[in-house]
N, C-alpha and C positions, 0 to 999 in steps of 0.2 A: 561570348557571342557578340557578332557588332548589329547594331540596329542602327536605322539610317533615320534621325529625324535631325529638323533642322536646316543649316546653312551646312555646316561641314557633316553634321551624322555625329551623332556619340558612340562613343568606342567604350567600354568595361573599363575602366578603371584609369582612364587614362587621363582625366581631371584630378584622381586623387595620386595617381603619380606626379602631375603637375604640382599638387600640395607638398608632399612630399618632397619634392625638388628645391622649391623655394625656402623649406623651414631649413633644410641643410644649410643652404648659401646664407641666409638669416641670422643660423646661428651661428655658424664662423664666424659674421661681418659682426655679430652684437658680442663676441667673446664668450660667447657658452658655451662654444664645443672644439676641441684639440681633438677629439679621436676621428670623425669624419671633415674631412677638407672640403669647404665650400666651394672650389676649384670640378670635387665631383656632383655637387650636384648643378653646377654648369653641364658638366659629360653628360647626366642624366636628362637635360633640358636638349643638347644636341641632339642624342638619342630621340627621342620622344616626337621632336618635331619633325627628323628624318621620316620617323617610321610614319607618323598621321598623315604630313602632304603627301607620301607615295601610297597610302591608302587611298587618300582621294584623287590622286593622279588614275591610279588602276580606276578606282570607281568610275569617273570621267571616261576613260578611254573603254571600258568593259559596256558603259549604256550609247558610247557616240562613234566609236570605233576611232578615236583622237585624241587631242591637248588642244584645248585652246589657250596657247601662252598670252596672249594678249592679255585674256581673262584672268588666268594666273596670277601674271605679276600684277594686275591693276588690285585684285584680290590683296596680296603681298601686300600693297602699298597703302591699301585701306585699313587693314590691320595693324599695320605697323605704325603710322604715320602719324595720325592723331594722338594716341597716348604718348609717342617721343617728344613731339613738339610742344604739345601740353605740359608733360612734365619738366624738358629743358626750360620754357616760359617762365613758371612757375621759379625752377632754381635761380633763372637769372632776377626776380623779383626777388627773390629773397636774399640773392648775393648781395643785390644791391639796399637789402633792409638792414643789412647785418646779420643777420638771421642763418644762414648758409656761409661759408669759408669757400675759397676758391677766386677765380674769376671767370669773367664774361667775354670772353674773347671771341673773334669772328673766323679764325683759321681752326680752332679747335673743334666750335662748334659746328663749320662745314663737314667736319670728317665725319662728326658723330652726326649728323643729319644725314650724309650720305653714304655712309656708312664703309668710310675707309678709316676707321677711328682707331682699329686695332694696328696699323701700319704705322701711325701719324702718331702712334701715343711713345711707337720705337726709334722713330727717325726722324720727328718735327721736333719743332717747338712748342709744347704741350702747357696750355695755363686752363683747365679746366672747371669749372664746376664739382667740387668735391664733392664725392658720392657718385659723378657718372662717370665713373672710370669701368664700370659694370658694362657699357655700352659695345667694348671691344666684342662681347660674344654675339653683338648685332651683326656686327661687320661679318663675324667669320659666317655664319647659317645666311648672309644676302649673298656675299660671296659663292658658296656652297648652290646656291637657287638659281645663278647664272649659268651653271652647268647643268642640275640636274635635269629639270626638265626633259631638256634634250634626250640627254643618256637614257631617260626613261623611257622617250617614246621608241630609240633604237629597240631596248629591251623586250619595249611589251609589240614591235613589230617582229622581232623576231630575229633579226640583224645583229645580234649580240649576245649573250646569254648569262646566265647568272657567276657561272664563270669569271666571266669577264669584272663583275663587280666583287670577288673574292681576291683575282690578280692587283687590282684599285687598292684594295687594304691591304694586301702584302705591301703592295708598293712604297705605299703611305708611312707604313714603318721603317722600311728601308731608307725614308725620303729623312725620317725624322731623327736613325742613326747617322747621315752622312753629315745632315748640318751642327750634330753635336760632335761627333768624333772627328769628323773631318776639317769641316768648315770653323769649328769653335764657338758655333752659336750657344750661347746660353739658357738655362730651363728656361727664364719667363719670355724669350723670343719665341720657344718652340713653343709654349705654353697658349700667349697671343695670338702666333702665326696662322692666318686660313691654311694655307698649305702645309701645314703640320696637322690641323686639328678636324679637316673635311672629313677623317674617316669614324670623327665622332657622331655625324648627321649616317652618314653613310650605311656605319651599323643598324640603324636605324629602319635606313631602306630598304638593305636587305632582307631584313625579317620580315618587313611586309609583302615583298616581292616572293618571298618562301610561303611566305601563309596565303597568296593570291595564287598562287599554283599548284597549293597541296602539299609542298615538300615540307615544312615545317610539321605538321601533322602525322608522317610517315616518320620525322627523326625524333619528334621528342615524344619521351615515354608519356603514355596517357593515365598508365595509373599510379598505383603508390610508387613507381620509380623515382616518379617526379618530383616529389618530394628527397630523393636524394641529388636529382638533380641542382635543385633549388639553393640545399644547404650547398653544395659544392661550388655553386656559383656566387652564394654567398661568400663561403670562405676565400675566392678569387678576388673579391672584392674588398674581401678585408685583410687580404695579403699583399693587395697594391697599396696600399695605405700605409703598411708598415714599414714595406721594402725602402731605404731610404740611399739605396744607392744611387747616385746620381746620373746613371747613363742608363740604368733601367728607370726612372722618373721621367725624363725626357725622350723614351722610345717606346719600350714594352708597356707601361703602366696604361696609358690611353687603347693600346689595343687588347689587350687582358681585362681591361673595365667595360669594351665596350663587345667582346665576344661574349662577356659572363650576363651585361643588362639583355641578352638575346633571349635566355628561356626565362627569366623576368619577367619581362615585359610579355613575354607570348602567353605563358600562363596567367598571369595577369590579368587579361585581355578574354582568354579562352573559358578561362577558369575561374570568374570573377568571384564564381560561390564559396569557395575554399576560402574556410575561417579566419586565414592570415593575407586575405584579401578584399572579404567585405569590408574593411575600413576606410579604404582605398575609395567604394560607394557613397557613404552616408552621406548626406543632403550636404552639412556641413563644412565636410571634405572637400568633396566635390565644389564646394562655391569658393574655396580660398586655391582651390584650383584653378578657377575661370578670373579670379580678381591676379593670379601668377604675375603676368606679366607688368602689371603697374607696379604691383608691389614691388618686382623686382626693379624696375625704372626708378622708383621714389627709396626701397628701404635703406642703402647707403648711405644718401644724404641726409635723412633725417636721421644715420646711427651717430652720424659724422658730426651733425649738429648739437645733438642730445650731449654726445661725450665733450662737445668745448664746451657748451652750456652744465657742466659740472654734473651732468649722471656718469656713474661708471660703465664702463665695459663691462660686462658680467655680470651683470646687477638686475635683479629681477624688477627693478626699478625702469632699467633698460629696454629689458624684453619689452615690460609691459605697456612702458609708453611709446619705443620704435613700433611694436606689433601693432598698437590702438591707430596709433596717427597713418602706419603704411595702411593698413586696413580701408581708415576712414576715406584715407586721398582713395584706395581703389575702388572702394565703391562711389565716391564723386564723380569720377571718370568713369567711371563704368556706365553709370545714368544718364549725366551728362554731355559725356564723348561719346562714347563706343556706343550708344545702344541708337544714338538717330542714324552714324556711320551706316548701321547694319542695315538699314533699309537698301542704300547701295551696295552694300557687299552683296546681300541674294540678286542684286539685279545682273550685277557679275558672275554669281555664282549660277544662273542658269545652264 
């Protein structure tokens, strides 16, 4: 069930899907995990934010009968803005200590402040900050927030229909066989690309836009079906992972992960009490959920630094010191950045 407190409202479980999200990509980046690709829980992080701003879009437009994009993106930019700059700061202090690999360049880091990073890292000249090469999936979800807004409030006026955002994903697949088959584009162009990857947000949307209208409730099974729903949508997920063909990796894979995170996340959300989802709640969870995003800004560089400075990849020496120190930097920012920001964010957020 969602209950509204707060700046954005909390949603069932959707902190502890943010946890979840991040320990995937973690453990890719730290060498602990070959069966799950840190690549999905990027998809999962698209997902997730798709589905939450059009939650709050509906809510917005359902008590004002509107969008205030103004409010929106300043919103956007409050949230974003301070943990990037902060954490770039930081890595160019520590480039410059030894401490961090890479470089400090001023073309690089416009793209990743402005968030054309994922274009600029395929067709510039790229001397980066190692560790925020992670920054590409900024670019793709800003990208993604130039359009949706809009498309939303066509939606929730009436001018368009949910249709029309089904046509969008077909499309999107379509768009990402012609640049592979056709064009010769390669996996990690399509991989990077906004226009390959929008209908990873998008998934997202959708489902909130199905459960703000009731349809999601009328299609998915409410009782024990569910459960076989679940595992079926598991085993989709764990068949795009294995499939390793290369023209379904670069087209079907992203839309097969992001049709199956559909009753995921919906049950998830609806259904937060189910056994294999209270953990999802705990205080815990939930708080390395809301630390998500620094941690994901900072844990690269510090896996990247740890491994010159002689711990292993794979080393539970790795975990524990990458996990400590991402941890600590999130909660410094969290106190220190994010939590005076938020006085301005509600004032936006009215």
């Amino acid at each position: 069930m969602i209950t509204k407190t707060g700046l954005e409202g909390q949603i069932a479980s959707l902190d502890g899907l943010r946890a979840v999200s991040i320990v995937i990509v973690f453990a890719a980046h730290a060498g602990i995990s070959a069966a799950i690709p840190g690549g999905f829980g990027v998809t999962v992080f698209f997902f997730l934010s798709g589905y939450l701003i059009t939650t709050l879009l509906q809510r917005e437009f359902d008590r004002t009968g509107g969008v205030d994009l103004g409010a929106f993106y300043m919103r956007r930019l409050l949230r974003l803005g301070p943990p990037i700059l902060v954490t770039l700061a930081v890595g160019a202090v520590l480039v410059w200590a030894g401490v961090f690999q890479g470089e400090v360049e001023w073309r690089t880091l416009s793209s990743q402040v402005f968030f054309y990073y994922n274009y600029f890292a395929q067709y510039g000249d790229r001397h980066e900050i190692f560790g925020t090469e992670i920054l590409w999936s900024l670019s793709v979800e800003e990208h993604f927030y130039l359009i949706w807004p809009a498309l939303f409030l066509g939606i929730a006026r009436g001018w368009v229909g949910l249709r029309f955002v089904a046509v969008l994903l077909v499309a999107s697949l379509a768009w990402r066989w012609v640049r592979f088959s056709v064009l010769g584009h390669d996996e990690l162009a399509i991989y990077l690309s906004s226009d390959t990857r929008l209908d990873g947000l998008l998934y997202g949307c959708l489902l909130a836009l199905m459960q703000a209208r009731g349809v999601a409730a009328r299609i998915m099974p409410q009782g024990a079906a569910r459960h076989v729903v679940l595992l079926g949508a598991a085993a989709v997920i764990m068949a795009s992972f294995v499939v390793r063909d290369p023209v379904f990796r670069s087209t079907v894979r992203y839309s097969l992960q992001g049709a199956a995170l559909m009753p995921v996340f919906y049950y998830a959300v609806t259904r937060a009490q189910d056994w294999y989802f209270r953990p999802l709640n705990w205080a815990w969870v939930r708080q390395i959920g809301v630390w998500s995003f620094t941690v994901y800004l900072c844990h690269f560089g510090v896996i990247i630094a740890l491994d010159a400075h002689g711990v292993a990849l794979g080393s539970v020496a790795m975990v524990v010191a990458a996990g400590a120190v991402s941890l600590a930097y999130a909660a410094a920012v969290g106190w220190l950045v994010e939590r005076p920001v938020m006085r301005w964010r509600r004032v936006w957020g009215r």
